[in-house]
C-alpha positions in Angstrom: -122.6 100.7 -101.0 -125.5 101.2 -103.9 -125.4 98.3 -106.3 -125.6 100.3 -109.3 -123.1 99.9 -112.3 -122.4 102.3 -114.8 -119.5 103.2 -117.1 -118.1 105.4 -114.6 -118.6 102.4 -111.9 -116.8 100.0 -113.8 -113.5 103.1 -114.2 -114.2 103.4 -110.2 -113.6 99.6 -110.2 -110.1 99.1 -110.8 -109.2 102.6 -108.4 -106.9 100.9 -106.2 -104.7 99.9 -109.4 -103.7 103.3 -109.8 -101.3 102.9 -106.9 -98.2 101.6 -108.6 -97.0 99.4 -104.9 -100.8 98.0 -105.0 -100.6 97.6 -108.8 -96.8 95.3 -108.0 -98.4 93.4 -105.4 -101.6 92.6 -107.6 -99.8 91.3 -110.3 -97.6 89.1 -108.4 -100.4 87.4 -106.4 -102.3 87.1 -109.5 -100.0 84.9 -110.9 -98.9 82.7 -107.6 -102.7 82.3 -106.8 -103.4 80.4 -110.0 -99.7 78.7 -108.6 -101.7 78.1 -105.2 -105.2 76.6 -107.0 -103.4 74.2 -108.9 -101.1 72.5 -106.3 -104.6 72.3 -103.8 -105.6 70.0 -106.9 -102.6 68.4 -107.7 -102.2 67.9 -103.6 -106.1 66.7 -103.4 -105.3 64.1 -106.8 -101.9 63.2 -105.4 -103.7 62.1 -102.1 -107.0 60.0 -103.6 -104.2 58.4 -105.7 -102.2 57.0 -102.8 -104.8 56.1 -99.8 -108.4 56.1 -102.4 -109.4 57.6 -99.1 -111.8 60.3 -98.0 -111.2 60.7 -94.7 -107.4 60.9 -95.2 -108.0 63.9 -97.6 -110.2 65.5 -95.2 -107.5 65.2 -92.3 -104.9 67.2 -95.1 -107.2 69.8 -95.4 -107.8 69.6 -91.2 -104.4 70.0 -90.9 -103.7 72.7 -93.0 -106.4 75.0 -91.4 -105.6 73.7 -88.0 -102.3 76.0 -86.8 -104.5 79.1 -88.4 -107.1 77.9 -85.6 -104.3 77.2 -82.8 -101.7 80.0 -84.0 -103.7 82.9 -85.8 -103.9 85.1 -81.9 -100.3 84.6 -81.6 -99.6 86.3 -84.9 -101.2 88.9 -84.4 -98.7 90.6 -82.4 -95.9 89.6 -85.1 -98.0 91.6 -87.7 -98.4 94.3 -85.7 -94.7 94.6 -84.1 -92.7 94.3 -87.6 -92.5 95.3 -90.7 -95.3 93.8 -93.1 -93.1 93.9 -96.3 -90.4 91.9 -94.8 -93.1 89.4 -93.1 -94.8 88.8 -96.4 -90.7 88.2 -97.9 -89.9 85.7 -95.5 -93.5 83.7 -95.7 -94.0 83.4 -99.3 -90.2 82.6 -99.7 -91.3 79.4 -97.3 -94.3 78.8 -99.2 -91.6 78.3 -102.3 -89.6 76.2 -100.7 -92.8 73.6 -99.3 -94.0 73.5 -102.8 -90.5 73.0 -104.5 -90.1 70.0 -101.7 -93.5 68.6 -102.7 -92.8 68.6 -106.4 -89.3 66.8 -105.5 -90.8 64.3 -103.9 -93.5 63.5 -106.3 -91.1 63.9 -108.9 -88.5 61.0 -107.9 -91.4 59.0 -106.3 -90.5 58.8 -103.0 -93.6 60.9 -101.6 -95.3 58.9 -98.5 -98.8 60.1 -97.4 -96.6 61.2 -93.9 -94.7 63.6 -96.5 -97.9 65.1 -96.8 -99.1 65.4 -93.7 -96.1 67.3 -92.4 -95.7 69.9 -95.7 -99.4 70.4 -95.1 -99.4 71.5 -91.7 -96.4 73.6 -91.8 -97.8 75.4 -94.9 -100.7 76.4 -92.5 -98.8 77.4 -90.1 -96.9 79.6 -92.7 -100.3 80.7 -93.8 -101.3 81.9 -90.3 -99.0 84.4 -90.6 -99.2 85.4 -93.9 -102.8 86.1 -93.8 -103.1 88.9 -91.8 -100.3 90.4 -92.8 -101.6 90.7 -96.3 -104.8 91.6 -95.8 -103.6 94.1 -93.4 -101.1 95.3 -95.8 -103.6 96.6 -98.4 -104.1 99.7 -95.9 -100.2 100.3 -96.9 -100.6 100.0 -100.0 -103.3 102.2 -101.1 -104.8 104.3 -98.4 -108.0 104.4 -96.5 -109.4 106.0 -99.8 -109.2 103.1 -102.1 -108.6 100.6 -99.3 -112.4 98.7 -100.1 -111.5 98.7 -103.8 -107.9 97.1 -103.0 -109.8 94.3 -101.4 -112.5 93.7 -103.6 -109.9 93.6 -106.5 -108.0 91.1 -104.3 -111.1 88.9 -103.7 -111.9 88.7 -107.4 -108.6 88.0 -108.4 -108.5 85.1 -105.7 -112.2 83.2 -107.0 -110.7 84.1 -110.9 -107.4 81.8 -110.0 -109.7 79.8 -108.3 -111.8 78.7 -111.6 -108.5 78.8 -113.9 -105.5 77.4 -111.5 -107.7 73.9 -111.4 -108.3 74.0 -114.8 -104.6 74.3 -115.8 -103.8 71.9 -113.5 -106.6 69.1 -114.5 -105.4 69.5 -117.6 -101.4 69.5 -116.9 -101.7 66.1 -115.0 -103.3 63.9 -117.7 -101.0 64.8 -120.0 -97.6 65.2 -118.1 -98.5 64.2 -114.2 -98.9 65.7 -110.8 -95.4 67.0 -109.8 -95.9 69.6 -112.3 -98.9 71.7 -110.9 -96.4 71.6 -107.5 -93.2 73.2 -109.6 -95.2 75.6 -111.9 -96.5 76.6 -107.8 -93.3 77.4 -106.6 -91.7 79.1 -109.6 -95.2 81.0 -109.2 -93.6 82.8 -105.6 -91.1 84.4 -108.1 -93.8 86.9 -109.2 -94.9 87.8 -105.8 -90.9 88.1 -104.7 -90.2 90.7 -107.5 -93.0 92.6 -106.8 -92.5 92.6 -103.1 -88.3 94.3 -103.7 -89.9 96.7 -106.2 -92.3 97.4 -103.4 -91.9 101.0 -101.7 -94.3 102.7 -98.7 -91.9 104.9 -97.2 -91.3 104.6 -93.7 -91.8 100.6 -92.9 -91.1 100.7 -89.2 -93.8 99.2 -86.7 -95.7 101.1 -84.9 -95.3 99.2 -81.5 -91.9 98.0 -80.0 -90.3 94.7 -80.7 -91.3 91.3 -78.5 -89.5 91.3 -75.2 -91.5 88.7 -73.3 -94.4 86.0 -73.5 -96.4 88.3 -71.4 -95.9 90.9 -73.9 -97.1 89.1 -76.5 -100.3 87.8 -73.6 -100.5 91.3 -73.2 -101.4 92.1 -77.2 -103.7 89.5 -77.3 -105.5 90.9 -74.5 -105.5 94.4 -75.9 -107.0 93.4 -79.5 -109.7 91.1 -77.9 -110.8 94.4 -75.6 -110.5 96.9 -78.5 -112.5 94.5 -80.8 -115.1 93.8 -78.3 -115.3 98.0 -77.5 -115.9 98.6 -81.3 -119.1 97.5 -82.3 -119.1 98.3 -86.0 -115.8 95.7 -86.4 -117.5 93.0 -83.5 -120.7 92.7 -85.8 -119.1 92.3 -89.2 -116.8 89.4 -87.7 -119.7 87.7 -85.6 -121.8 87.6 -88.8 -118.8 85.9 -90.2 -117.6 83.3 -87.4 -121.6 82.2 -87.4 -122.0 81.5 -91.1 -118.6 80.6 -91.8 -119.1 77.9 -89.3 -122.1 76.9 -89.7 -123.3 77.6 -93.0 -120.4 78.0 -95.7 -118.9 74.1 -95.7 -119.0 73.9 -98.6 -115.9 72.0 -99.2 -117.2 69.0 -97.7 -120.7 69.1 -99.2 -120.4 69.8 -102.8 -118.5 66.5 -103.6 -121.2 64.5 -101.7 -123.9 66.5 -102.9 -122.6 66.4 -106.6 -122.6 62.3 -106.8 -124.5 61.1 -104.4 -128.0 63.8 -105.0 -127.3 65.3 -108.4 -125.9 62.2 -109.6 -122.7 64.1 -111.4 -119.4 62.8 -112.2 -116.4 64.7 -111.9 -117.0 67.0 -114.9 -120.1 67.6 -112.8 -118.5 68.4 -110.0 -116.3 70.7 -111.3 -118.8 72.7 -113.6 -120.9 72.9 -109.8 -117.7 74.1 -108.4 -117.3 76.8 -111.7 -120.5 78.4 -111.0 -119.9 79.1 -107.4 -116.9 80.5 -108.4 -118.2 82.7 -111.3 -120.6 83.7 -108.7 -117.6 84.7 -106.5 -116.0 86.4 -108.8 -119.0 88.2 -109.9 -120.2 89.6 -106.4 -116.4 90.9 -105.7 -116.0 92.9 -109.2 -119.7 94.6 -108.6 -118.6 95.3 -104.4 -115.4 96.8 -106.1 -117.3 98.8 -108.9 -119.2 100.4 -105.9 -116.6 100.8 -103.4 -116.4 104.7 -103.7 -119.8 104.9 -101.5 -118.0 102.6 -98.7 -119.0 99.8 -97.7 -123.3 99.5 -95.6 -124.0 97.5 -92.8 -127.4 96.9 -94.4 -125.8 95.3 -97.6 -123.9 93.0 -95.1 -126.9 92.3 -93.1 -128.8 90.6 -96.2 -126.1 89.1 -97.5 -125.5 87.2 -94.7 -128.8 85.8 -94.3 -128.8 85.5 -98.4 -126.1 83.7 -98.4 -127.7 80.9 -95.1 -130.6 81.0 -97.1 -129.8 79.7 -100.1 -128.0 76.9 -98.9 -131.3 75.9 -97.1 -132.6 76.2 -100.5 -130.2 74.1 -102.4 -130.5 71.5 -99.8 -134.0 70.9 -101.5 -133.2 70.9 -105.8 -132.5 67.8 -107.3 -131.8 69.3 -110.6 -128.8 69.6 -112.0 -128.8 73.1 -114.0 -131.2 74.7 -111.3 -128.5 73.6 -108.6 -125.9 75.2 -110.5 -127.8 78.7 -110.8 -128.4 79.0 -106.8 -124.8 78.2 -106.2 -124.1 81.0 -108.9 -126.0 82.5 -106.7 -124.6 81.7 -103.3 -120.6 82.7 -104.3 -122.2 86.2 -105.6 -123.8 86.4 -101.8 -120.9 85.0 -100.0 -118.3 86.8 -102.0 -120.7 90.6 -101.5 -120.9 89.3 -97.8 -117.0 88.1 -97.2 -116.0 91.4 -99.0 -118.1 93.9 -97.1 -116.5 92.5 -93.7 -113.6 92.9 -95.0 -113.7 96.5 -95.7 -115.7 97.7 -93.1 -113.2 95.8 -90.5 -110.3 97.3 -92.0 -112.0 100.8 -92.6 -112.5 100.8 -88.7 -109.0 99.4 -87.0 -106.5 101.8 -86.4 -103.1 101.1 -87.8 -101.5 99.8 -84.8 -104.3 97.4 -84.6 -104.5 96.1 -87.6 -102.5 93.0 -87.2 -104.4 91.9 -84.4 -108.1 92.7 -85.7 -106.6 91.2 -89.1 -105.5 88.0 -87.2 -109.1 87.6 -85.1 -110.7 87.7 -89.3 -108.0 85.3 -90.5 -109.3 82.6 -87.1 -113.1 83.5 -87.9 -112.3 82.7 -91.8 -109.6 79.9 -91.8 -109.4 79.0 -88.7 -113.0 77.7 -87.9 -112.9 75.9 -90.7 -111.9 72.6 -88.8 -114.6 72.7 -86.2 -117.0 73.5 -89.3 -116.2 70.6 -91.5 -116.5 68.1 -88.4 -119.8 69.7 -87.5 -120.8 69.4 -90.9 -119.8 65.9 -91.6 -121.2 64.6 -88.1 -124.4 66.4 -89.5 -124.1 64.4 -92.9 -123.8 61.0 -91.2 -126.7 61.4 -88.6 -129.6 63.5 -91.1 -127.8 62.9 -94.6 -126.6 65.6 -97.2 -129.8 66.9 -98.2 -130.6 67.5 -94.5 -127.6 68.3 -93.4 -127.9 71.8 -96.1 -131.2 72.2 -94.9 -130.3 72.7 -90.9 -126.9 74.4 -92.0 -128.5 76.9 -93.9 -131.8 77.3 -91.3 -129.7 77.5 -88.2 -127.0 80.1 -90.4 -130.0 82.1 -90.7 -131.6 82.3 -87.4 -128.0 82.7 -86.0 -127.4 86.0 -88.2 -130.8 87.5 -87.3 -129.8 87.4 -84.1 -126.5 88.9 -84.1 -127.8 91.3 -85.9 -131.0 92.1 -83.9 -128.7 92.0 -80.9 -125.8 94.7 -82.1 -128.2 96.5 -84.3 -129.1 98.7 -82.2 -125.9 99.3 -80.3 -124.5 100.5 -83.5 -127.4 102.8 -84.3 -127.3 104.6 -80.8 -123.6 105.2 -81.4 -122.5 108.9 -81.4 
C-alpha cells in the first residue's frame, strides 16, 4: 500500500461498492451501526444513572466482551460449517430482539441493573458469532479483488457511526429520554434484514460438512490453530494485534480518567477527545481504502503498530488540552491504518474453508482480549496513576511489536 491520493485514488476508494450484494450489506450496517453507537450510550447513561458507579459500568462492558474471550474458538467452526448469510439472519435478528427488550424495560421503568447484566452478556455472546461471520463474509461479497477495499469501507463506516450514533443519542435523551436511543437501535436491524433477503452469492453451501460431534468441533479448533501457526504472513499480522490491542489500545478505560482528572475536561471535553480519535479513525480507514488496489505492505503494518504504542507513550506526557486532541487525531488515524492492514492481509491469505476459524482467532485477539486489557490497565492506573500508566502501556506496546516483528521478520522474508 503507497499512501498517495489522487483523483483516481479517491474513484479506487469506494471499488468494493460497485458490487451490488456488498453495496446491500453497506447500507444496511451503515444505518444499524449508528443504531449500535447510540444504545452503547444510552446503555453507558442508563447505567451511571442507576448505580453512579464506575466499576459497575466497567463490569457491563466486561461482560459484554467476555463470551467473545470464552466462546470466539468455538465459533469458528459454526462460521465455517454453515451458511454465512443465514448466520448473519439469525444473529442480527437476536440483536433486535435484546435491544427491543431493553427499550421495554426502560420504557415502563422496570429495568434493574440485573436486567442489564444479563442483555449484556448475551448480546456478546451473539456478538461472538456474528463477528466472524461478517468479516469473513466480505470475501463473499466482493471477491479477493476488492476484498481490502470492502473492509476499509467497512471500518470507516464503523468510526463514522461511531462520531454521529453518540451524537444523536446525547442529544435524543435530554430532550425525550433513554429508552429511545434503545428503540431507534432495534428498528435499526430492519436495514441490515432487508439487505441481507435481497442478498444473493450464488451457491451458499459450506464448504465443510455439518457438526456431528464435540470432537469434531475439538478437531476444527485444532486445525485452525495449526494452519494459523504454519502461515506466517497471517501469524504476524494477528500477534502485532493481540500485543497492542492488549497492551496498548485501552483506551476505553483511560480517556474518561485522563479527560477529568489530567486535562481537567468536562463531559463536552470528553467527548470532543473522543471526536478526534474518531475523525482520526475514520480518516486512516478512507486513505487504506483509497489505496487498496496496491494490497495491503507488511511494512505499513510494521510502523503503524509501533506508531500507534508510540504515541500513546507520548500522550501519557501532554497536559494540554488542544495538543492532546491532535495526537489522539493522530493515534485513531494509526490504529485505524494498523487494524485495517491486519485485516486485509489476514483475509487476503486464509483460504475459504478457513476463513471462519482464522476470522474467529481476529475476533478473540480484537474483542476478546479486551477484558484481560482493561483489568491490566486499570490495576496499572491504581498502582503508577494515569499519566504513568500511558507511559508504560505505550513503552512496553512498543518494545513488544519490535519484537514480534524482529522475530517473524525474517521468516517471512526467507519464504518462497
Amino acid at each position: 500500500m503507497k499512501p498517495r491520493i489522487s483523483l483516481k485514488s479517491i474513484s479506487a476508494g469506494f471499488a468494493a461498492l460497485r458490487h451490488r450484494n456488498f453495496r446491500l450489506f453497506f447500507i444496511g450496517q451503515c444505518i444499524s451501526l449508528i443504531g449500535t453507537w447510540m444504545q452503547n450510550l444510552g446503555q453507558s447513561w442508563l447505567v451511571l444513572e442507576m448505580t453512579h458507579s464506575a466499576f459497575k459500568l466497567s463490569l457491563v462492558t466486561m461482560l459484554q466482551f467476555l463470551p467473545m474471550m470464552l466462546f470466539s474458538l468455538f465459533a469458528g467452526t459454526i462460521v465455517d460449517r454453515f451458511p454465512k448469510r443465514k448466520i448473519l439472519l439469525i444473529t442480527q435478528t437476536c440483536m433486535m430482539i435484546l435491544a427491543f427488550a431493553l427499550a421495554a424495560l426502560t420504557y415502563f421503568n422496570v429495568v434493574e441493573y440485573w436486567h442489564i447484566l444479563v442483555l449484556a452478556s448475551l448480546l456478546g455472546l451473539v456478538n461472538t458469532i456474528d463477528m466472524p461471520t461478517r468479516q469473513s463474509y466480505f470475501n463473499d461479497l466482493v471477491g479477493k479483488e476488492d476484498l481490502m477495499n470492502a473492509i476499509a469501507l467497512n471500518s470507516s463506516m464503523f468510526n463514522l457511526a461511531r462520531i454521529v450514533g453518540p451524537a444523536i443519542a446525547g442529544f435524543l435523551i435530554s430532550l425525550v429520554g433513554i429508552a429511545i436511543c434503545f428503540t431507534l437501535n432495534g428498528l435499526s436491524f430492519v436495514a441490515v434484514l432487508i439487505g441481507l433477503w435481497m442478498i444473493n452469492v450464488g451457491n451458499e453451501s459450506p464448504l465443510t460438512p455439518k457438526i456431528e460431534s464435540t470432537k469434531q468441533v475439538i478437531d476444527d479448533i485444532k486445525e485452525g490453530l495449526h494452519y494459523i501457526n504454519r502461515h506466517t504472513l497471517i501469524k504476524l499480522p494477528l500477534l502485532l494485534l493481540a500485543l497492542v490491542n492488549l497492551i496498548g489500545m485501552n483506551y476505553s478505560v483511560l480517556m474518561p480518567l485522563f479527560a477529568t482528572a489530567i486535562l481537567k475536561q468536562d463531559a463536552a471535553g470528553l467527548g470532543l477527545i473522543m471526536s478526534a480519535m474518531g475523525m482520526g479513525s475514520f480518516t486512516g480507514a478512507m486513505i487504506v481504502a483509497m489505496n487498496s488496489k496496491s494490497g495491503p505492505s507488511l511494512r505499513y503494518i510494521y510502523i503503524a503498530s509501533v506508531v500507534t504504542s508510540l504515541l500513546m507513550l507520548i500522550l501519557g506526557l501532554e497536559r494540554n488540552f488542544f495538543i492532546a486532541c491532535v495526537t489522539l487525531y493522530m493515534i485513531g488515524l494509526a490504529s485505524s491504518v494498523f487494524v485495517a492492514l491486519v485485516t486485509s492481509i489476514i483475509q487476503l491469505n486464509a483460504k475459504n474453508v478457513m476463513r471462519g476459524r482464522v476470522m474467529s482467532v481476529y475476533s478473540l485477539v480484537f474483542g476478546g482480549f479486551m477484558p484481560i486489557g482493561s483489568l491490566l490497565t486499570g490495576g496499572l492506573t491504581e498502582w503508577l496513576g494515569i499519566s504513568m500508566c500511558m507511559i508504560v502501556s505505550g513503552g512496553m506496546s512498543v518494545l513488544s511489536a519490535l519484537g514480534a516483528i524482529a522475530w517473524l521478520k525474517p521468516k517471512i522474508e526467507t519464504m518462497p
